[in-house]
C-alpha positions in Angstrom: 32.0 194.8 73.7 28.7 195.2 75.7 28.2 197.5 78.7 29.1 195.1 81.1 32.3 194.4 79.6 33.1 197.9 79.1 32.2 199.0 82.8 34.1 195.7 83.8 37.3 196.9 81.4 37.1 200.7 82.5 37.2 199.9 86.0 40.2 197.3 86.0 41.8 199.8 83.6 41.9 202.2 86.7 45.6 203.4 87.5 46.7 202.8 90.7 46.8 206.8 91.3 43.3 207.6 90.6 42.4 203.9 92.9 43.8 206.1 95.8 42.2 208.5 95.2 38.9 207.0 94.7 39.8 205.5 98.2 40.4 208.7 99.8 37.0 210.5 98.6 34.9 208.0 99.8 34.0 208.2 103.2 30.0 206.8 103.6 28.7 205.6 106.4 30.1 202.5 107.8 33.4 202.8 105.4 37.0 201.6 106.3 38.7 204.9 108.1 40.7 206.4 105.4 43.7 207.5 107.6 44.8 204.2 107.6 44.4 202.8 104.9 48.2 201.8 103.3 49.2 202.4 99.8 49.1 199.9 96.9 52.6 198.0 97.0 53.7 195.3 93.7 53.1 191.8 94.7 54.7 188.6 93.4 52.8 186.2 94.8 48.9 185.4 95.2 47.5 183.2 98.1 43.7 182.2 97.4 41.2 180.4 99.7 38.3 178.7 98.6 34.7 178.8 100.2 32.2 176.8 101.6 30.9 173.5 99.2 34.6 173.6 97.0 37.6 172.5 97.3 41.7 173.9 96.3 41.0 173.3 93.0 37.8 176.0 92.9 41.1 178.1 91.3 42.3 176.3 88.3 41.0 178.7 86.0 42.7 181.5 87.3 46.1 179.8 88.6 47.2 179.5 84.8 46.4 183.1 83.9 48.4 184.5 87.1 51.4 182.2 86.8 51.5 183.1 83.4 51.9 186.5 84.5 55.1 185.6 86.5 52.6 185.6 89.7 53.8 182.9 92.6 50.4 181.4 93.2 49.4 179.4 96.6 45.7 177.4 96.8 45.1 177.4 100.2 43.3 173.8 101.2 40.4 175.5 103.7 40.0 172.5 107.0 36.4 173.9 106.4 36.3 173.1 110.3 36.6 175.8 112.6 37.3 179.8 111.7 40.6 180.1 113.8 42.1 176.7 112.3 41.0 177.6 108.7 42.9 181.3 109.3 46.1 179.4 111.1 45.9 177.2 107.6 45.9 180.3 105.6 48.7 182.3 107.9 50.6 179.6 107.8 51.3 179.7 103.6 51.2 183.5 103.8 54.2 182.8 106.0 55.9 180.9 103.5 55.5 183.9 101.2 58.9 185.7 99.9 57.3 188.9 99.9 54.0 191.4 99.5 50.9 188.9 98.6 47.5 189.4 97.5 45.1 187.2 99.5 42.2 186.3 97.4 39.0 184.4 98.7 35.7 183.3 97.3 32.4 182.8 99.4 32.8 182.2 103.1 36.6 182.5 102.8 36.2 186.5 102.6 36.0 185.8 107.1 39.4 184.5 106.4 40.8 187.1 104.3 39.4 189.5 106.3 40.7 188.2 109.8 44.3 186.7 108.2 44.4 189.7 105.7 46.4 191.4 108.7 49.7 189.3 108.3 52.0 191.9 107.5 53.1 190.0 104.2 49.7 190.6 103.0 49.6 193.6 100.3 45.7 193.8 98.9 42.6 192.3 99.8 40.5 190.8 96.5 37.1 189.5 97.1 35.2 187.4 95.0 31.4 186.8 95.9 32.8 186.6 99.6 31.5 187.7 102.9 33.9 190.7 104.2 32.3 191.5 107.6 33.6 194.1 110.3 36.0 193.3 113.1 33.5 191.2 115.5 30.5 191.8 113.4 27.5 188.9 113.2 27.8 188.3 109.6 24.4 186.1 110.2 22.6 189.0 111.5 24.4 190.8 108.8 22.7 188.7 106.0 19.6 188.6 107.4 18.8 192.4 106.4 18.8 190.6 103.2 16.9 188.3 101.2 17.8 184.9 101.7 19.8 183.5 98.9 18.2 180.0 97.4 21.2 177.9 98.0 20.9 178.1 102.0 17.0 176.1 101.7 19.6 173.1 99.9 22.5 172.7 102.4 21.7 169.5 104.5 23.8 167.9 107.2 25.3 164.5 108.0 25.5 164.8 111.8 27.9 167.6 112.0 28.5 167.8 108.5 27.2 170.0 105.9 26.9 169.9 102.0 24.9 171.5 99.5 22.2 168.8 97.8 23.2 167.9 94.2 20.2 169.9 93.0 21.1 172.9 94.7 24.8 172.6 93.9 23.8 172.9 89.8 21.2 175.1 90.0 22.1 177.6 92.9 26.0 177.5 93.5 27.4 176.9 89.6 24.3 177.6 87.8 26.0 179.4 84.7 28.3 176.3 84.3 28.0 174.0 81.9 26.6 170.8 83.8 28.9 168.6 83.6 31.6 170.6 84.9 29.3 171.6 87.8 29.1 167.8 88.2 32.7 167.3 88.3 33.2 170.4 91.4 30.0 169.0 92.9 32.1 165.0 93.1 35.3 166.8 95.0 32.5 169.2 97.3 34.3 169.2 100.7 32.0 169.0 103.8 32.2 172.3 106.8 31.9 171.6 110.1 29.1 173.3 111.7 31.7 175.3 114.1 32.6 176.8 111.3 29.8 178.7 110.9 29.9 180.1 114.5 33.4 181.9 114.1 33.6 185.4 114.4 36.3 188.2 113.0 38.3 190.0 115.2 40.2 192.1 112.4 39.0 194.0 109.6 42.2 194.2 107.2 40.0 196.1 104.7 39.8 198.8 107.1 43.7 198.9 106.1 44.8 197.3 103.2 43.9 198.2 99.5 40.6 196.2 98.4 38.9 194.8 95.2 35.6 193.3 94.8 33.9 191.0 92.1 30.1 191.1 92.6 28.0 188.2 91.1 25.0 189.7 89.5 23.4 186.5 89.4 24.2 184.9 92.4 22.2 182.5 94.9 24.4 181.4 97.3 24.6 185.0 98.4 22.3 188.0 98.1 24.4 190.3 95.2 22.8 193.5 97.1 24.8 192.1 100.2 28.0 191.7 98.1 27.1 195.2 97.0 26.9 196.8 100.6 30.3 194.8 101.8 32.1 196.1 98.7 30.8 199.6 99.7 31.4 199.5 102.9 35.0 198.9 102.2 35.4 201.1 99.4 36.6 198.6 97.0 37.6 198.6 93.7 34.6 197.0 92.4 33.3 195.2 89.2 30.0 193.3 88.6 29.8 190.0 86.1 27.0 188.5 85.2 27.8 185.7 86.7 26.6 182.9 90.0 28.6 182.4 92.8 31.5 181.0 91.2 32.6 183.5 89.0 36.3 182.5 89.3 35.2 179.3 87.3 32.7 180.7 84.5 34.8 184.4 84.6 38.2 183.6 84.9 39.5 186.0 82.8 37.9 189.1 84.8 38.8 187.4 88.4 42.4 187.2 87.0 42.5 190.6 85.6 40.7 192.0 89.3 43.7 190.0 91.2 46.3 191.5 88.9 45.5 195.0 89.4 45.8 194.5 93.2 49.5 193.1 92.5 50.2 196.0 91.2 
């Protein structure tokens, strides 16, 4: 085992006592307010939300591992058109939820997670590469204390429209896949809206609920010193793979063992 995977292992090896307390000694600048923050409650079910350039099926390496756990899982199909529809999409299946969830999302989703993350079925908060920012922050502004990530120079746009460019998709969104798998996820890319893009949170459920983080070392669809900061900032339960931006595909095991320990 290398010291990735041990670091990786020691932290999801964590027990759920010494995650609160973790939580409740740090305080930095700029963290979620720890009074408020609510304990760690067993979940049976796992609602995820996919990103910008992906579809649902973004998730079909982790589904298996979960439902094989005995996990109820949900793959939320993002409308990738406006933030308030692609949260009403995602309320609406945490409504259909039989009890606490984990709401999981990758990449742009993390708004959604973030603003939806409130529903009071919702139990943990896992991000995975994903923006998380404040209630009513500019995540633009946000990223642009950091350097800007490769993948952004690729996205073009069809009128309203916007897709990453083939060569950006391989090299800067799944660049540790094998290619043609990346083909494949590049054939089913769905298109955003540019409204999309424009939305703006008006919660911060990581300011309540418990939170987990999976960093992308290697990522260059968004800066991994950003994913760093947000994951600080919340005082997450954290672990770093060496991976791009879709870690949930080329680290499936990890992402699945990071969403377990947030069920409990």
């Amino acid at each position: 085992m290398n010291r990735r995977e041990f670091s990786s292992h020691l932290l999801l090896g964590l027990s759920a006592v010494a995650f609160s307390a973790r939580i409740a000694a740090q305080s930095g600048p700029g963290g979620a307010e720890q009074s408020t923050r609510l304990p760690m409650t067993k979940a049976r079910n796992v609602v995820m939300v996919h990103g910008l350039f992906a579809d649902g099926s973004s998730w079909s390496e982790v589904i298996p591992r979960l439902q094989a756990k005995g996990l109820n899982v949900t793959s939320v199909q993002n409308p990738l058109t406006t933030l308030p529809e692609a949260v009403d999409a995602c309320r609406r299946v945490l409504d259909r939820q039989d009890g606490p969830t984990v709401l999981v999302g990758h990449s742009f989703s993390g708004m959604i997670v973030t603003e939806a993350g409130v529903h009071p079925k919702v139990s943990a908060l896992v991000y995975v590469a994903a923006r998380a920012p404040d209630a009513g922050e500019d995540y633009t502004a946000l990223a642009k204390k950091y350097p800007t990530p490769p993948a952004s120079k690729g996205i073009v746009f069809d009128g309203d429209e916007g897709r990453l460019t083939e060569e950006a998709f391989l090299r800067d969104f799944a660049g540790d896949l094998p290619r043609e798998r990346a083909l494949a996820l590049y054939a089913v890319q769905e298109p955003f809206k540019k409204a999309l893009l424009t939305g703006k949170t008006t919660n911060a459920a990581w300011r309540e609920k418990p939170s987990f983080y999976a960093v992308s070392t290697q990522d260059r669809t968004i800066d991994p010193d950003l994913e760093r900061f947000m994951a600080k900032r919340m005082n997450a339960q954290t672990i770093e793979l060496a991976s791009s931006h879709v870690s949930m595909i080329s680290h499936p095991r990890e992402i699945a063992e990071l969403i377990l320990r947030a069920a409990g």
